[in-house]
N, C-alpha and C positions, 0 to 999 in steps of 0.2 A: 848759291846755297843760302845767302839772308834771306835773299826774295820768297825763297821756299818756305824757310821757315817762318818769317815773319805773314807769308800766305796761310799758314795751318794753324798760327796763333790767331790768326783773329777771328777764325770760326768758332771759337771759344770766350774770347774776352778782349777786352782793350789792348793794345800795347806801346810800350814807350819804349824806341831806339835812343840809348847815349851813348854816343862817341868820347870814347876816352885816347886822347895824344897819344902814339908808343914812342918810344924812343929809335926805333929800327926803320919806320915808315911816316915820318911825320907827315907828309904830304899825299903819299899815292891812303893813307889810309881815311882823312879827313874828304879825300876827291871822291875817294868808295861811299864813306858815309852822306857827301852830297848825291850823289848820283840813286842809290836807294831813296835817299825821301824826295826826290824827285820824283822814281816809278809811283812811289805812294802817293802823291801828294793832293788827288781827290779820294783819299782814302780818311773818311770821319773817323774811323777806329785806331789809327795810327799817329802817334805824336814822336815828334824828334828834336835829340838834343846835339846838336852839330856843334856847337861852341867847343873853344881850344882851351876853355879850364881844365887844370890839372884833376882836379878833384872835385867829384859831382855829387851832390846831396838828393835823395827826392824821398817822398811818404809814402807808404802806402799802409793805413789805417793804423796800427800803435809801432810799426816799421819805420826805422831808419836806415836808410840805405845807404851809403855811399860807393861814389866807383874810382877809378883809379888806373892808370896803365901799370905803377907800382914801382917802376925804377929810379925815382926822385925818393921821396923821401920815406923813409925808413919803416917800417910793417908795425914795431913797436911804438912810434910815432902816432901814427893814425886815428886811433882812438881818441888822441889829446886835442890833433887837429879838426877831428870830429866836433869835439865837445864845440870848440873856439868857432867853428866856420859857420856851424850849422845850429841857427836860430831853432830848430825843432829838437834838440837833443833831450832837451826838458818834458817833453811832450810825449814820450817815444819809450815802450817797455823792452821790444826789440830792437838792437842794432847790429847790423852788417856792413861788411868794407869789403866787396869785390878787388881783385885785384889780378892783373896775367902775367906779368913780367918775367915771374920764372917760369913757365911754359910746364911745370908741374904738381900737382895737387898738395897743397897744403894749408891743415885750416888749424888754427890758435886762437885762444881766447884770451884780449888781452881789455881789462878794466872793463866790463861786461860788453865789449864788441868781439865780435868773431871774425874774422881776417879769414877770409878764403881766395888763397889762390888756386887761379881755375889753368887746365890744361889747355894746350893751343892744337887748333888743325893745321895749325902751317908745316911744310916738312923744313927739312932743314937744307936750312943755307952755309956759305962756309966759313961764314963766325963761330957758329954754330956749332958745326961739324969741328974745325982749327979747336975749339974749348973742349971739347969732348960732350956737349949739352944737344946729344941728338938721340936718348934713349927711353925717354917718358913717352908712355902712348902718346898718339896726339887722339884730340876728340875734342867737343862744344860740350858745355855744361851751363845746363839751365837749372833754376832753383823756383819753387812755388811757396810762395808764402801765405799765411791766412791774417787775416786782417788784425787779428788780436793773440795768435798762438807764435805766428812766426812763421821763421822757416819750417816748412812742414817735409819736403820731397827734394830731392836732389834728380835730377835729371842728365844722365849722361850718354851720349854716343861718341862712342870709339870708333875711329876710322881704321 
């Protein structure tokens, strides 16, 4: 499924894979993300962020992004850890803080960052199942952003 998708992205434009840690897969998920930018890795279009930081910053034109597995520290939190982590905050009219942890869509704005948690295609397992947290569609959600307007498009497939 990334192979796919990250095939059909770049008939279109550049892309940059970041591996964010989850709490549920620390290893088989970091093995996944080595294994992808390997397939890539004479791929000039494709740049990867493999590293085991919790919390990842990157630009794209007045965009602040950050990412996040989301299960550490606190959603209201992020924003301030934004400010503090990330030397480009000053720089930056947009900011965003991806995040998955709770495997369901929820987006807030907190101190002009917008926290979007995205939905997950994983089914459920039986932590999962035992919580009762096996009811939110699953799907991949991708965002476009324009270089000086922002997030412009929300992207979603529902499996």
């Amino acid at each position: 499924l990334y192979v796919d998708i990250i095939e059909k992205l770049i008939c279109v434009a550049d892309v940059e894979v970041v591996f964010n840690p989850s709490n549920h897969d620390y290893t088989n998920g970091f093995f996944l993300a080595q294994v992808i930018e390997t397939h890539f890795r004479n791929c000039e279009n494709v740049k990867f962020d493999c590293s085991i930081a919790h919390r990842k910053y990157f630009v794209y034109g007045e965009n602040l992004i950050g990412t996040s597995h989301g299960d550490v520290a606190n959603q209201v939190d992020l924003p301030m850890l934004m400010a503090h982590e990330s030397k480009d905050w000053v720089n930056c009219k947009h900011k965003y803080f991806y995040i998955h942890h709770f495997h369901h869509k929820i987006s807030k704005d907190y101190m002009s960052v917008c926290v979007e948690a995205l939905r997950t295609p994983s089914g459920t397992d039986s932590w999962h199942h035992r919580n009762g947290y096996e009811h939110a569609p699953k799907a991949v959600e991708g965002f476009v952003h324009h270089k000086k307007h922002g997030q412009i498009m929300r992207i979603t497939n529902l499996f």
